[in-house]
C-alpha positions as CSV (number, residue, x, y, z in Angstrom):
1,X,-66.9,-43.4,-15.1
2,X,-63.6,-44.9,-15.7
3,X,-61.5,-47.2,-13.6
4,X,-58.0,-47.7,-12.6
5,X,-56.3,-49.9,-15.6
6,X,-54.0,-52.4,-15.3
7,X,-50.9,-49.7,-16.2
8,X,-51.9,-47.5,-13.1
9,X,-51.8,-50.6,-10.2
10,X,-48.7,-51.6,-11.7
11,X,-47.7,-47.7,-11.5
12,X,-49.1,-47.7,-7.6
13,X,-47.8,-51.4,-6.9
14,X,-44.4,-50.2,-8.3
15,X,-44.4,-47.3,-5.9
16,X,-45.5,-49.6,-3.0
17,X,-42.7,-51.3,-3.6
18,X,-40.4,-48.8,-3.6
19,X,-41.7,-47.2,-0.4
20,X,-41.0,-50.6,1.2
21,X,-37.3,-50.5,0.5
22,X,-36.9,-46.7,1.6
23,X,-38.2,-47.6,4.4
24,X,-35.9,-50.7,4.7
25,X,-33.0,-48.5,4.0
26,X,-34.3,-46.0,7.0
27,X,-34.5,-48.6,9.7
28,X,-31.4,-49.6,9.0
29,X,-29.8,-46.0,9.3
30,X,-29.1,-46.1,12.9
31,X,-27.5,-49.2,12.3
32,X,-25.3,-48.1,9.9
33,X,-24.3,-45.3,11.5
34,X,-23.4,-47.1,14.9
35,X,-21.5,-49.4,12.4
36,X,-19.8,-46.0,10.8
37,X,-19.0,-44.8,14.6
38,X,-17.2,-47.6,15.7
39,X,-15.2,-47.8,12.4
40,X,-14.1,-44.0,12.8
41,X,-13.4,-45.1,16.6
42,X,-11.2,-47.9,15.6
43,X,-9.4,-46.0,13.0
44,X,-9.0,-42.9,15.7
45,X,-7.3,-45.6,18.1
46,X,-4.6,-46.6,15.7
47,X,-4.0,-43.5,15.1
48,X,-3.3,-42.5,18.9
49,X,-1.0,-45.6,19.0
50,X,1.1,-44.9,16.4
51,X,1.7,-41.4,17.2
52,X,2.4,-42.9,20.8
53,X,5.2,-45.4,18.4
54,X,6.4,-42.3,16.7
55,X,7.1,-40.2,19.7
56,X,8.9,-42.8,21.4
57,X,11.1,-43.8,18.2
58,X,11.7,-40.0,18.2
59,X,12.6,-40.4,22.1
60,X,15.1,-43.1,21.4
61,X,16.6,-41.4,18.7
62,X,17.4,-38.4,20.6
63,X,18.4,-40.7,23.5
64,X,21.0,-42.6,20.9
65,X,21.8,-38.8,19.3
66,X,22.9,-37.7,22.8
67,X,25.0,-41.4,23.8
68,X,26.9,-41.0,20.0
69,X,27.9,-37.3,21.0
70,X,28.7,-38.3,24.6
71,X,31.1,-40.9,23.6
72,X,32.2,-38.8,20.5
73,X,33.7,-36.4,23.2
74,X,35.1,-38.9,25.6
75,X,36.9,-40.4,22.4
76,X,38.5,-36.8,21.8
77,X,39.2,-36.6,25.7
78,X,40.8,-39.8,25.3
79,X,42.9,-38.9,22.3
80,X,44.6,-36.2,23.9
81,X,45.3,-38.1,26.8
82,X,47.3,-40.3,24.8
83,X,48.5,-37.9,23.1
84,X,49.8,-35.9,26.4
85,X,50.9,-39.7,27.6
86,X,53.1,-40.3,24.3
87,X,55.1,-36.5,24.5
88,X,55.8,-37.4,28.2
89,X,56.9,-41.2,27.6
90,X,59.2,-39.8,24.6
91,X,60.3,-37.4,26.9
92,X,61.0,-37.8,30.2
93,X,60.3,-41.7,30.6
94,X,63.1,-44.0,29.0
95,X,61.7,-47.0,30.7
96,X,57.7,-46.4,29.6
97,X,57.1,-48.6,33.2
98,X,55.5,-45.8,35.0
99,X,53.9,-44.7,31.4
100,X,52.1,-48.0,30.9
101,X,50.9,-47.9,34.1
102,X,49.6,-44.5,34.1
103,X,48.1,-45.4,30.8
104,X,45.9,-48.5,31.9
105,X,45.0,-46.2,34.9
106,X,43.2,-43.5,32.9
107,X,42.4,-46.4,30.3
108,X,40.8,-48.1,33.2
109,X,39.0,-44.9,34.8
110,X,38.0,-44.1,31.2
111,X,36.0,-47.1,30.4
112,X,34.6,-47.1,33.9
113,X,33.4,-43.8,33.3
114,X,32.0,-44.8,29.7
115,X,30.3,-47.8,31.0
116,X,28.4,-45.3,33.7
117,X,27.2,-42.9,30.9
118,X,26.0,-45.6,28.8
119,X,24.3,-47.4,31.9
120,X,22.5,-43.7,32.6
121,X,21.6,-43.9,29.1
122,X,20.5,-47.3,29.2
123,X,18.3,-46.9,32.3
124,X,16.4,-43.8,31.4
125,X,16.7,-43.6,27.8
126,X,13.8,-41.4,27.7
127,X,14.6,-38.4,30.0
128,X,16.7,-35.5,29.1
């Protein structure tokens, strides 16, 4: 009868060996994969935060959107006052006293009424 030569231990001890890191590799499986989870968790948590960013930059946006056409119309109101103003001081008012002073009133009932829209704005820039 014939024994094992050298060739088939080295075949077996090669094998051996290579059982030993495949096992390695599956005890550390678990490991990896608790590794891979909390990666993927991580990642999924940016995410959620910068669609939370995105969706609040939107929010300003329509917030600023809504202030520049708010003021666009006062500014058109405010034209044709001044417009109305100057027909009636060429007009009717030689002196412009009573003009001027109408003017600075709705001037100053103008601004006050700007300065309430933007504070509205400002204070809840984020409501419609």
């Amino acid at each position: 009868m014939r024994t094992s030569t050298g060739g088939d231990l080295d075949t077996v001890g090669g094998l051996e060996k290579e059982l030993g890191y495949v096992k390695e590799e599956l005890e550390l499986m678990p490991k990896k994969e608790t590794e891979s989870q909390m990666e993927l968790s991580g990642l999924q948590s940016m995410v959620a935060v910068e669609e939370e960013e995105l969706q609040v930059q939107a929010t300003d946006m329509e917030s600023l959107t809504r202030n520049i056409q708010i003021k666009g119309d006062l500014i058109r109101v405010f034209q044709s006052v001044l417009k109305t103003v100057g027909n009636y001081h060429s007009s009717e008012d030689q002196n412009g006293i009573f003009t001027q002073y109408w003017v600075h009133l709705v001037l100053d009932r103008y601004l006050r009424h700007c300065c309430t829209v933007s504070l509205s704005l400002l204070i809840s820039p984020h409501t419609k």
